[in-house]
C-alpha positions as CSV (number, residue, x, y, z in Angstrom):
1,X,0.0,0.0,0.0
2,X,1.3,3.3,-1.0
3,X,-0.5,5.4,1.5
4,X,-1.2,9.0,0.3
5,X,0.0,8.3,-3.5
6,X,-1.2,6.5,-6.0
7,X,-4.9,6.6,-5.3
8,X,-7.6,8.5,-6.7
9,X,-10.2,10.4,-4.1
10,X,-11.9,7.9,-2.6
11,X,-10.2,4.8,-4.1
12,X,-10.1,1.9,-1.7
13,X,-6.1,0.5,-0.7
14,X,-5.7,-2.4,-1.5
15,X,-4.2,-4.1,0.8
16,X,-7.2,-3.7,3.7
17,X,-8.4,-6.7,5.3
18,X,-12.0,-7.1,5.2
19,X,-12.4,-5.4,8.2
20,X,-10.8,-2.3,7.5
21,X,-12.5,-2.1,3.8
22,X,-15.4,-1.9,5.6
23,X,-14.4,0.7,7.8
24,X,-13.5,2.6,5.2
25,X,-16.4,2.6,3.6
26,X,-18.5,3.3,7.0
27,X,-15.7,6.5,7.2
28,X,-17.4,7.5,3.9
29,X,-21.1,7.7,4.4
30,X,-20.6,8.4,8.3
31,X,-22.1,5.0,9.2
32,X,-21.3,3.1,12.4
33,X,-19.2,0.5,11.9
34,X,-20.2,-2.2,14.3
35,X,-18.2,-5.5,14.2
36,X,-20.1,-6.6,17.8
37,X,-21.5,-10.0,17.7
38,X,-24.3,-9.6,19.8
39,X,-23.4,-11.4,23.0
40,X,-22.5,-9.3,25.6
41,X,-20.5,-11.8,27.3
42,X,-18.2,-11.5,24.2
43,X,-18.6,-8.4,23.1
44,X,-17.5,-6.6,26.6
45,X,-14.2,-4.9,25.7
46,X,-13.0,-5.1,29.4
47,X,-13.7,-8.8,29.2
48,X,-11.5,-12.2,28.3
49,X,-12.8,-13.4,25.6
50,X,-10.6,-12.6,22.5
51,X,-11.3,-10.8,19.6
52,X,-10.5,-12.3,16.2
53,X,-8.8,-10.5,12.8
54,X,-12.4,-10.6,11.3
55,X,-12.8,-7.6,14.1
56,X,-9.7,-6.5,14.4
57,X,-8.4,-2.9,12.2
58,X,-5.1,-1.7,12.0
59,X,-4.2,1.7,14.1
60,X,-2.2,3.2,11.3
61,X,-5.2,2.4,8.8
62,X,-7.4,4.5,11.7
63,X,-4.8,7.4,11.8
64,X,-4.9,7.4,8.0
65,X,-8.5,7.6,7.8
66,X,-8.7,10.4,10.5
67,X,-5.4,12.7,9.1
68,X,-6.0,12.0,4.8
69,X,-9.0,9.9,4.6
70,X,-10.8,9.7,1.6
71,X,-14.0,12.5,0.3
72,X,-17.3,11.9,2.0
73,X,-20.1,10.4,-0.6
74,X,-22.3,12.7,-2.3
75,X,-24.8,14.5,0.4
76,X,-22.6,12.4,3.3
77,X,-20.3,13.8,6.0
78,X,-17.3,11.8,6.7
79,X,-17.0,10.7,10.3
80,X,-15.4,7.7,12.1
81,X,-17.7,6.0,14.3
82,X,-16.5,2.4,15.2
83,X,-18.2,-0.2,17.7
84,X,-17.2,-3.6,18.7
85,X,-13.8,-3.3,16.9
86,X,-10.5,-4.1,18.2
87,X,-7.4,-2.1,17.2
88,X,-4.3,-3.1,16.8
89,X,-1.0,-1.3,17.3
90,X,-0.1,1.9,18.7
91,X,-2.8,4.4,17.8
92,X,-0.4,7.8,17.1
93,X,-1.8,10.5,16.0
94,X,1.1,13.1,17.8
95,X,0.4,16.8,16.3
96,X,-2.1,15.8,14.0
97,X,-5.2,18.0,13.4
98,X,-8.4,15.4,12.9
99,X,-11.1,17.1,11.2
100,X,-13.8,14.2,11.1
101,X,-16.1,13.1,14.1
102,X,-14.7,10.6,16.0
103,X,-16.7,8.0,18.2
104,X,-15.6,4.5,19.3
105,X,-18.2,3.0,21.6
106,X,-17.2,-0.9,23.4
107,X,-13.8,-0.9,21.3
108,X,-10.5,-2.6,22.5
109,X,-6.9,-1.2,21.8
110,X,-3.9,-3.6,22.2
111,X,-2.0,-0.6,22.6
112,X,-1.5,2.7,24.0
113,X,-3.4,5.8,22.1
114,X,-1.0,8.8,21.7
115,X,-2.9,12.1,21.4
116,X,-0.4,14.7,22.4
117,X,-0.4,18.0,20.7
118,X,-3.2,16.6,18.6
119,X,-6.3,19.1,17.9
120,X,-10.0,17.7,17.2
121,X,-13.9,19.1,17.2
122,X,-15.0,16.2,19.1
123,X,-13.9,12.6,20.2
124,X,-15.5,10.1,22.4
125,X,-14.3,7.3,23.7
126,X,-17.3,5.4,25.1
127,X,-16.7,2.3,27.4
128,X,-13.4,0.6,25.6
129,X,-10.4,-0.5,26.9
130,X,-7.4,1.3,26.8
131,X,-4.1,0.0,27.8
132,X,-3.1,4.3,28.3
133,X,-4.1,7.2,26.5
134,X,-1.5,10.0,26.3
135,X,-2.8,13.5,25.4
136,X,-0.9,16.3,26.9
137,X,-1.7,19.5,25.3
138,X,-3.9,17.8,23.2
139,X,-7.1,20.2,22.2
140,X,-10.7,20.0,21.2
141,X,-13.0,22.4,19.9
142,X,-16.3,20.7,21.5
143,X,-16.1,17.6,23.6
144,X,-14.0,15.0,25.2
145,X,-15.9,11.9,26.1
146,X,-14.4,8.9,27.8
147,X,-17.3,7.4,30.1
148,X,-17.0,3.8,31.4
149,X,-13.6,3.6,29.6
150,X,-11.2,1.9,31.3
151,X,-7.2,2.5,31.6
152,X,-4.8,0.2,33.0
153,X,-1.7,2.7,33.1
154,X,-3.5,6.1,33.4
155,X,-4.2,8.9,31.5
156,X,-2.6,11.6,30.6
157,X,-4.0,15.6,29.7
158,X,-1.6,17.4,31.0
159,X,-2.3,21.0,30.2
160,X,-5.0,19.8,27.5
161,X,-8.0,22.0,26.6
162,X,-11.0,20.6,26.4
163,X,-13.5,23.3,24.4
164,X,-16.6,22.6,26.0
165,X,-17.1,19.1,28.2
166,X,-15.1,16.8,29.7
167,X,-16.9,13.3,30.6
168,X,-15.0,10.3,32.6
169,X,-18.1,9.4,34.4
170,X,-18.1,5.5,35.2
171,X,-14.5,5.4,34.0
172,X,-11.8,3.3,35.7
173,X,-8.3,4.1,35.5
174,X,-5.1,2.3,37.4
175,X,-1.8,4.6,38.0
176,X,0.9,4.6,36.0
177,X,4.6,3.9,36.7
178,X,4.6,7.5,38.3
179,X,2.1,6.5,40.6
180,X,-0.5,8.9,38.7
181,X,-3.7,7.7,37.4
182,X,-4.8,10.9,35.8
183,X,-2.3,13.6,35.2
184,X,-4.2,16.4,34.2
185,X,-2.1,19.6,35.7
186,X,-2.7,22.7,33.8
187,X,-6.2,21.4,31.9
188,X,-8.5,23.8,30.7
189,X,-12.3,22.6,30.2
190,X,-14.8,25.1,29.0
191,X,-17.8,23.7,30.7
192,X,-18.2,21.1,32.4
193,X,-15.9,18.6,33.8
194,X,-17.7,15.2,35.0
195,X,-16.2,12.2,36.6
196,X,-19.1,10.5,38.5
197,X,-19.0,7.0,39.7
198,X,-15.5,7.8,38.8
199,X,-12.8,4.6,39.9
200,X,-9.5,6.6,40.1
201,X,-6.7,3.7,41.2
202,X,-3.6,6.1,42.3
203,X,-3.3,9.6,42.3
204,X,-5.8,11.6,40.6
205,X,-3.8,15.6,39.9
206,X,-5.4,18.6,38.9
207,X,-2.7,21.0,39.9
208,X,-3.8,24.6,38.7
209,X,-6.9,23.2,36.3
210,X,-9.3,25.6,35.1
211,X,-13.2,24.2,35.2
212,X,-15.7,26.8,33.2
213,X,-18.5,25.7,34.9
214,X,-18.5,22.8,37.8
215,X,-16.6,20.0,38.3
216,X,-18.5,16.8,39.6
217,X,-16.8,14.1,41.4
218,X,-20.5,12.7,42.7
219,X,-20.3,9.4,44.0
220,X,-16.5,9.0,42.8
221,X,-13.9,6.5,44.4
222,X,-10.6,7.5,44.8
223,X,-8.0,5.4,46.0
224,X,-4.0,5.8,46.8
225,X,-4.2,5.1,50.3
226,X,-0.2,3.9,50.2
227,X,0.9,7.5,49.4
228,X,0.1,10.8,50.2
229,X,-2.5,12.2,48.4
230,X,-6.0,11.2,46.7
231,X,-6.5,13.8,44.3
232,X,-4.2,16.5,44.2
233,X,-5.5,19.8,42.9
234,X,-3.9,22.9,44.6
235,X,-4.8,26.6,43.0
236,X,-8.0,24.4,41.1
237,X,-10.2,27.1,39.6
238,X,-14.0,26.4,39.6
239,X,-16.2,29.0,38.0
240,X,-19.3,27.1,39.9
241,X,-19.4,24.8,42.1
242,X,-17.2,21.7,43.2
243,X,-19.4,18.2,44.0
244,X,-17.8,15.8,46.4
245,X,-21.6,14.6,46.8
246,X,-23.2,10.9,46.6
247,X,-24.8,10.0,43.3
248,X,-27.4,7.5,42.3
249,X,-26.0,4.1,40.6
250,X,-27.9,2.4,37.9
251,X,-30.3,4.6,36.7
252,X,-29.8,7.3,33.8
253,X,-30.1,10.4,35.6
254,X,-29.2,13.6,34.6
255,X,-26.3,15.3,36.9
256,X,-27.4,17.0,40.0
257,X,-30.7,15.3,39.9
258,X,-32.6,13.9,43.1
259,X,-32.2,10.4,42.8
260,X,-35.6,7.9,42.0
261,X,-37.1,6.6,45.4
262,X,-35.5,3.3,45.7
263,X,-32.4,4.3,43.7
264,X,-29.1,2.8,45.7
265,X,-26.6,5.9,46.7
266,X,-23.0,5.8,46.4
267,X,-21.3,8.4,48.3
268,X,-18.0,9.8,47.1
269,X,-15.2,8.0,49.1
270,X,-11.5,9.2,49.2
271,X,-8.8,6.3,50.7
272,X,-6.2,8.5,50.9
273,X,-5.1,12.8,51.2
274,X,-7.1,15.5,49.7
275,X,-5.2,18.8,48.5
276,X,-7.3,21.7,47.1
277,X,-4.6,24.0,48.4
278,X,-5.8,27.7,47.0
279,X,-8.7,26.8,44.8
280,X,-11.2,29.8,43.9
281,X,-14.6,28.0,43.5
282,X,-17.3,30.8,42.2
283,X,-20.6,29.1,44.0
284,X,-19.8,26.3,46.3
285,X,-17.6,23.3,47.5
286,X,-20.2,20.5,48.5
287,X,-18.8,17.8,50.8
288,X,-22.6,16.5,51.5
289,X,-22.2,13.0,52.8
290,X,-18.5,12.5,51.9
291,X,-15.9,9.9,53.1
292,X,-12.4,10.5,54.0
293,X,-10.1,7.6,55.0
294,X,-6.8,8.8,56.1
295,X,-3.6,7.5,57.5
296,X,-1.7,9.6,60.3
297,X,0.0,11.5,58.4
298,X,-2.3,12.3,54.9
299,X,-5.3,15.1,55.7
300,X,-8.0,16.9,53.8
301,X,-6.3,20.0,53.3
302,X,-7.9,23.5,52.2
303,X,-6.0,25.7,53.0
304,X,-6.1,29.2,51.4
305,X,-9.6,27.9,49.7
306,X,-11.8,31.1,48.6
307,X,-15.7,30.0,47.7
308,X,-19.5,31.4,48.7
309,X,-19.6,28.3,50.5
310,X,-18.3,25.5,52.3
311,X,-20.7,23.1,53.2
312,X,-19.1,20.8,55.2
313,X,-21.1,17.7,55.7
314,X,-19.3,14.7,55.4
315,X,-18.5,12.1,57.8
316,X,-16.1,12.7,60.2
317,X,-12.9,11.2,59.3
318,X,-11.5,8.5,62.4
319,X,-7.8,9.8,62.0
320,X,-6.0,12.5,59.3
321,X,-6.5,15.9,59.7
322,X,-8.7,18.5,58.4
323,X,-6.8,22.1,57.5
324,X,-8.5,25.3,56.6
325,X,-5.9,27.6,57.2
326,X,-6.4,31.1,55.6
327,X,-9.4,29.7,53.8
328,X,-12.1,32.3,53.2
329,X,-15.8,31.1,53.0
330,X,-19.0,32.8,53.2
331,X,-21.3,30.9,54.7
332,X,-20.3,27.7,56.6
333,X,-22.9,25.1,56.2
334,X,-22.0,22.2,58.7
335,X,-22.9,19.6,61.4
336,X,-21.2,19.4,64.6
337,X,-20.6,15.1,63.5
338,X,-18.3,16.0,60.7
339,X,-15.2,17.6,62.2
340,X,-12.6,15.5,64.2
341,X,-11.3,15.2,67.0
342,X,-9.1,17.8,69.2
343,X,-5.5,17.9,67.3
344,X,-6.9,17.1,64.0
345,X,-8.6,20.2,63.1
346,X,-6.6,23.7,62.0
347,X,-8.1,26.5,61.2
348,X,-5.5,29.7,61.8
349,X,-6.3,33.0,60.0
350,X,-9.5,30.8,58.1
351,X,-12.5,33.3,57.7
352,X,-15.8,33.0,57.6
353,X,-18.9,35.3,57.4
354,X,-22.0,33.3,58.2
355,X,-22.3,29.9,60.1
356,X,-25.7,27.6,58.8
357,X,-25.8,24.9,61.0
358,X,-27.4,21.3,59.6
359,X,-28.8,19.8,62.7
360,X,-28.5,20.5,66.2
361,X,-25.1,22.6,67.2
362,X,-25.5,23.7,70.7
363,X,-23.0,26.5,71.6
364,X,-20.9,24.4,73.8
365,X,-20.4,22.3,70.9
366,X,-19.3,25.1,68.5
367,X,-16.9,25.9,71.4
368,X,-15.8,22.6,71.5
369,X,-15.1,22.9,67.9
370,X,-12.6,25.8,68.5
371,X,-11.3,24.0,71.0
372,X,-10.2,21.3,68.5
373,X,-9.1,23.6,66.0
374,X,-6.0,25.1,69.3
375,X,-4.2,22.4,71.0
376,X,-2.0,25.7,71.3
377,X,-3.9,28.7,72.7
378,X,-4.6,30.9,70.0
379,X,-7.0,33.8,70.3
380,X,-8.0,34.4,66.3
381,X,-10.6,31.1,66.3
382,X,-12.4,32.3,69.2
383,X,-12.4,36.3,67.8
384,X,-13.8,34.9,64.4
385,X,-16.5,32.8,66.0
386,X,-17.4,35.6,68.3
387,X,-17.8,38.2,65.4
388,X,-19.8,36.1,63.2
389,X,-22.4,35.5,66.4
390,X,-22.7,39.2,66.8
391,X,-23.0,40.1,63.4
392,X,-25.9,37.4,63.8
393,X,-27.8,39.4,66.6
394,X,-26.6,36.2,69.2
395,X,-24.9,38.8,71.5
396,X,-25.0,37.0,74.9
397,X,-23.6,33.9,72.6
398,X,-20.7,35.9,71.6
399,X,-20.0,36.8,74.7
400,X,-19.9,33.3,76.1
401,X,-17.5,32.8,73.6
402,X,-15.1,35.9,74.4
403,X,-15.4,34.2,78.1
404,X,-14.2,30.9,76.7
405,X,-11.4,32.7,74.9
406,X,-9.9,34.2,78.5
407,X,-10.4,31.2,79.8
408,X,-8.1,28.8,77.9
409,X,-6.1,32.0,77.7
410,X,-5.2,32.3,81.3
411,X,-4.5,28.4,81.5
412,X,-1.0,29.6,79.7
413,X,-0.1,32.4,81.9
414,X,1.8,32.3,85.6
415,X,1.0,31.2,88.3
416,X,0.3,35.3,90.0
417,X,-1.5,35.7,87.0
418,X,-3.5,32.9,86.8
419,X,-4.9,33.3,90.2
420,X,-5.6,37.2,88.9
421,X,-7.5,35.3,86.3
422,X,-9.6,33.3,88.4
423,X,-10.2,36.6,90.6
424,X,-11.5,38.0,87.2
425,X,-13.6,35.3,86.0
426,X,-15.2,34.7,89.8
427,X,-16.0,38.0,90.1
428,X,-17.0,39.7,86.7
429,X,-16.6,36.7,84.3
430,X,-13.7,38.7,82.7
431,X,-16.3,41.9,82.5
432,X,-18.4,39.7,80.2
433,X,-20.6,39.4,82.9
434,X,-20.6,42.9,84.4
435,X,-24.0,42.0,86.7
436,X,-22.0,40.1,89.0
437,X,-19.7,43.2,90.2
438,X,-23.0,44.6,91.4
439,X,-23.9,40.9,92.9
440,X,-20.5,40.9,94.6
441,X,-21.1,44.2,96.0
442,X,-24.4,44.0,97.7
443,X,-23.3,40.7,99.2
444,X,-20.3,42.4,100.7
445,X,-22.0,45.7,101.5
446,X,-25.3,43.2,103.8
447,X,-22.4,41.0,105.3
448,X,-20.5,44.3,106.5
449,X,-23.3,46.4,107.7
450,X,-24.5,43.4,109.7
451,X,-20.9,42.6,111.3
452,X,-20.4,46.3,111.9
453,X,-23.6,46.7,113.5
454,X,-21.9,44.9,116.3
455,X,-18.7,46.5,116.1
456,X,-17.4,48.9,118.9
457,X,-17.0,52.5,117.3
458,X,-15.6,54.9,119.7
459,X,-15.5,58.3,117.7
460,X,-11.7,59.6,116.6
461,X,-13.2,63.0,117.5
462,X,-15.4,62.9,120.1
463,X,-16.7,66.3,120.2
464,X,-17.2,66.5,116.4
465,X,-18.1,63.3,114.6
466,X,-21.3,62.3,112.4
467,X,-23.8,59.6,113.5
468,X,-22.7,56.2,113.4
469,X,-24.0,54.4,110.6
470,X,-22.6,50.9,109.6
471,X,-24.1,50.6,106.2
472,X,-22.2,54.0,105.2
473,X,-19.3,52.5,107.1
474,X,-19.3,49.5,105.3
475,X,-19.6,51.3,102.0
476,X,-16.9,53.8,102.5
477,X,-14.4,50.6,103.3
478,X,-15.7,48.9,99.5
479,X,-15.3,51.8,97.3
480,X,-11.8,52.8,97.0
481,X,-12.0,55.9,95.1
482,X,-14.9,57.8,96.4
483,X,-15.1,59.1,100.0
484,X,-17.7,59.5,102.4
485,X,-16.7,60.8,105.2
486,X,-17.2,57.6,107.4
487,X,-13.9,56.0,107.5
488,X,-11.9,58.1,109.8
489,X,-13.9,59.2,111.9
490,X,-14.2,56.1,114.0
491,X,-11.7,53.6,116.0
492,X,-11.6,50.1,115.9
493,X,-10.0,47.5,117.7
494,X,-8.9,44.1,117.4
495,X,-10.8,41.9,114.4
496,X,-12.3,44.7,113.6
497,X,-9.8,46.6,112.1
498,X,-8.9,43.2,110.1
499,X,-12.2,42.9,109.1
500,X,-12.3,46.7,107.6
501,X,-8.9,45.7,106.0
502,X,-10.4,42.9,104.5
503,X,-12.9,44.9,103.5
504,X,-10.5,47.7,101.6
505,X,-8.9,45.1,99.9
506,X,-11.7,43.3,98.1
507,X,-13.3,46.6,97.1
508,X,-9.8,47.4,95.3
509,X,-10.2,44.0,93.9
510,X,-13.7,44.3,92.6
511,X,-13.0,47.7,91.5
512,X,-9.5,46.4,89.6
513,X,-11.6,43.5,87.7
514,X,-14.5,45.8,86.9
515,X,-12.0,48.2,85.2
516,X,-10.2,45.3,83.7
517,X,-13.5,44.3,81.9
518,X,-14.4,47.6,81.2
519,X,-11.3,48.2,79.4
520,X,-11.3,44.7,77.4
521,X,-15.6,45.5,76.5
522,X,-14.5,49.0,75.0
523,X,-11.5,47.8,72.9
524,X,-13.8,44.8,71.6
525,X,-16.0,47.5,70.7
């Protein structure tokens, strides 16, 4: 065969096989060519049962037909549209620009598929068996469809662009000798980029990827629990919204649709670390019902995330950690089950603006959520969480919280000044609680005036003193600053004049906390 030469438009080679003659006659009309037998059992390409030469085609025949194939028939468009059909050979087609539609629906290759730097309108790959497919850089002006494919040494579309959708929904792809099983760093899809029910066997990497619209991982699987991440995507851009959500299985429903009653739910499940390390996600990140499985040392990691929305919902993973470090959300739709335990949970400098609790999330359980988030003191958690309260209208919550913050605070400090913290906290609850200053004080203004009823006064002055009174007594003695005439003009002796010291003293104490909390309630504000 003299491929190129020697033929007149639309001549047929002549050294095809059967097979391939009728291929290229399908190529011609823009028929598809299916070479299927009819029984499923033997015509799964994922299967064992082997394909023959009376369904086998030649990959260099294929590129042929898709670079310099021959005219299209009168009132025909020329397209290559294969099923059943196993191809032989390494399928190259490196650079090439492929005009023609291409679908191959239940085919097998023997061989890699080499795309890169290739440029299409439109190829789909629908449920065949691919040994690898490389296409870095590779680009399409409308679609790139591989559902229910499946890959034994990855895939490859690194810095690819896709023009409008990418589909890998169903598909099942094993690592390669990298450890990757999709490399797609630096992909750009137009629309939308689904992968549900995906089975992702290594590490799935979507470092700086650029979605148009959302990005759907619904119900995906994805395992590398022997290293250390999942699915790697740091500085992932989403124009809409991210979907780490359950999807139904077995039934042909649309994306994002509420699932028949009765139809079984597969959650999306990730054995192994989760990076979406500065990702800007224009609607939402949706973790509704998701599964983490971590070792000790591999975590669900968003730090530096920027989205409307975080909802936070999955299950709460047993060990790994969760990190949202500098992350800036909107609102923070949660449920107190899905964050771990104390030590697994960071969240320094990570902002929020609006918390929508899912279920019951009592205040001392948001506070024990802080809590987890500092096995260090650190202030900024508890200042976040008591802003977005008040910005709520849940003052006397905020407060509670502000409370809990001096608290674990003054569990660092000295020992002087932790016992100035518990006079604090007893006495004005850090001046959170500025009701109890005037509690304090009536209880010790009664107890004086009824002790100093029975106290002996003899008069420093006898011939010019006021009349003895010991409520006024007692009140001079508690408030340090103002005087009322009472204190000197009277003698005491014995336990008495301890008692008055006594009293001196905790009115300078009262007086010191009440300003203390004064002072902290005016700088808050």
């Amino acid at each position: 065969m003299t491929e190129g030469t020697g033929l007149h438009a639309g001549d047929l080679p002549d050294d095809l096989t059967a097979a391939e003659a009728g291929m290229w006659q399908a190529f011609r009309i823009g028929s598809v060519y299916d070479l299927g037998s009819g029984d499923a059992v033997v015509d799964d390409p994922h299967g064992g049962h082997p394909w023959g030469p009376e369904r086998s085609v030649r990959a260099r025949i294929v590129c042929w037909l898709l670079l310099d194939g021959p005219p299209a028939l009168a009132g025909r468009v020329s397209s290559l549209k294969l099923r059943g059909v196993r191809i032989t050979g390494t399928l190259d087609l490196a650079g090439g620009t492929v005009t023609p539609y291409v679908e191959l629906r239940g085919c097998r290759f023997d061989d890699e598929v080499r795309l890169p730097e290739a440029r299409f309108t439109t190829l789909r790959l629908i449920d065949c068996s691919v040994p690898r497919l490389e296409a870095a850089r590779v680009h399409t002006e409308g679609d790139l469809h591989l559902p229910r494919c499946r890959f034994q040494n990855g895939l490859r579309l690194t810095d690819a662009h896709i023009g409008t959708d990418l589909m890998l929904n169903q598909a099942v792809v094993y690592r390669d000798r990298t450890g990757r099983s999709i490399a797609a760093d630096g992909m750009t899809v137009g629309q939308d980029l689904q992968a549900e029910l995906l089975e992702s066997h290594g590490e799935l990497s979507l470092r700086s990827a650029k979605v148009g619209v959302s990005l759907s991982l619904r119900g995906a699987r994805l395992s590398n629990p022997y290293a250390r991440l999942a699915l790697n995507a740091p500085q992932l851009t989403v124009e809409r919204t991210l979907y780490l959500t359950p999807a139904g299985v077995g039934s042909p429903l649309l994306s994002g649709t509420t699932p028949a009653r009765g139809t079984r739910i597969q959650r999306f499940e990730c054995l192994g670390g989760l990076r979406l390390d500065d990702g800007r996600f224009g609607d939402a990140v949706d973790l509704e019902r998701a599964r983490f499985t971590f070792t000790e040392d591999q975590e669900l990691s968003l730090r530096r995330v920027q989205t409307p929305e975080l909802r936070f919902l999955g299950d709460r993973p047993p060990i790994g950690k969760v990190v949202l470090s500098g992350a800036r959300v909107v609102n923070l739709v949660d449920h107190a089950g899905s964050w771990p335990e104390t030590g697994n949970l960071h969240m320094g400098g990570f902002a929020y603006e609006n918390l929508v609790p899912q279920g019951p999330f009592p205040l001392t359980r948001r506070l024990g959520w802080v809590a987890a988030a500092t096995a260090e003191y650190n202030p900024e958690p508890y200042e976040r969480l008591a802003a977005v309260l008040r910005s709520a209208g849940e003052d006397e919550d905020a407060r509670e919280v502000l409370l809990a913050k001096q608290r674990r605070r003054r569990e660092t400090l000295p020992l002087a000044a932790k016992l100035w913290g518990y006079a604090q906290d007893w006495t004005v609850a850090y001046g959170y609680r500025p009701g109890r200053a005037a509690v304090w004080m009536a209880v010790l203004w009664a107890a004086g005036t009824l002790a100093f009823a029975h106290a002996g006064h003899p008069p420093a002055n006898p011939a010019n003193h006021p009349a003895w009174s010991p409520a006024l007594f007692t009140l001079d003695l508690l408030l340090p600053v103002i005087d009322l005439g009472q204190v000197g003009q009277w003698q005491l002796h014995g336990s008495w004049q301890w008692l008055a010291a006594a009293m001196i003293l905790l009115g300078w104490i009262l007086a010191t906390t009440v300003a203390a909390g004064a002072t902290r309630l005016l700088r808050r504000g």
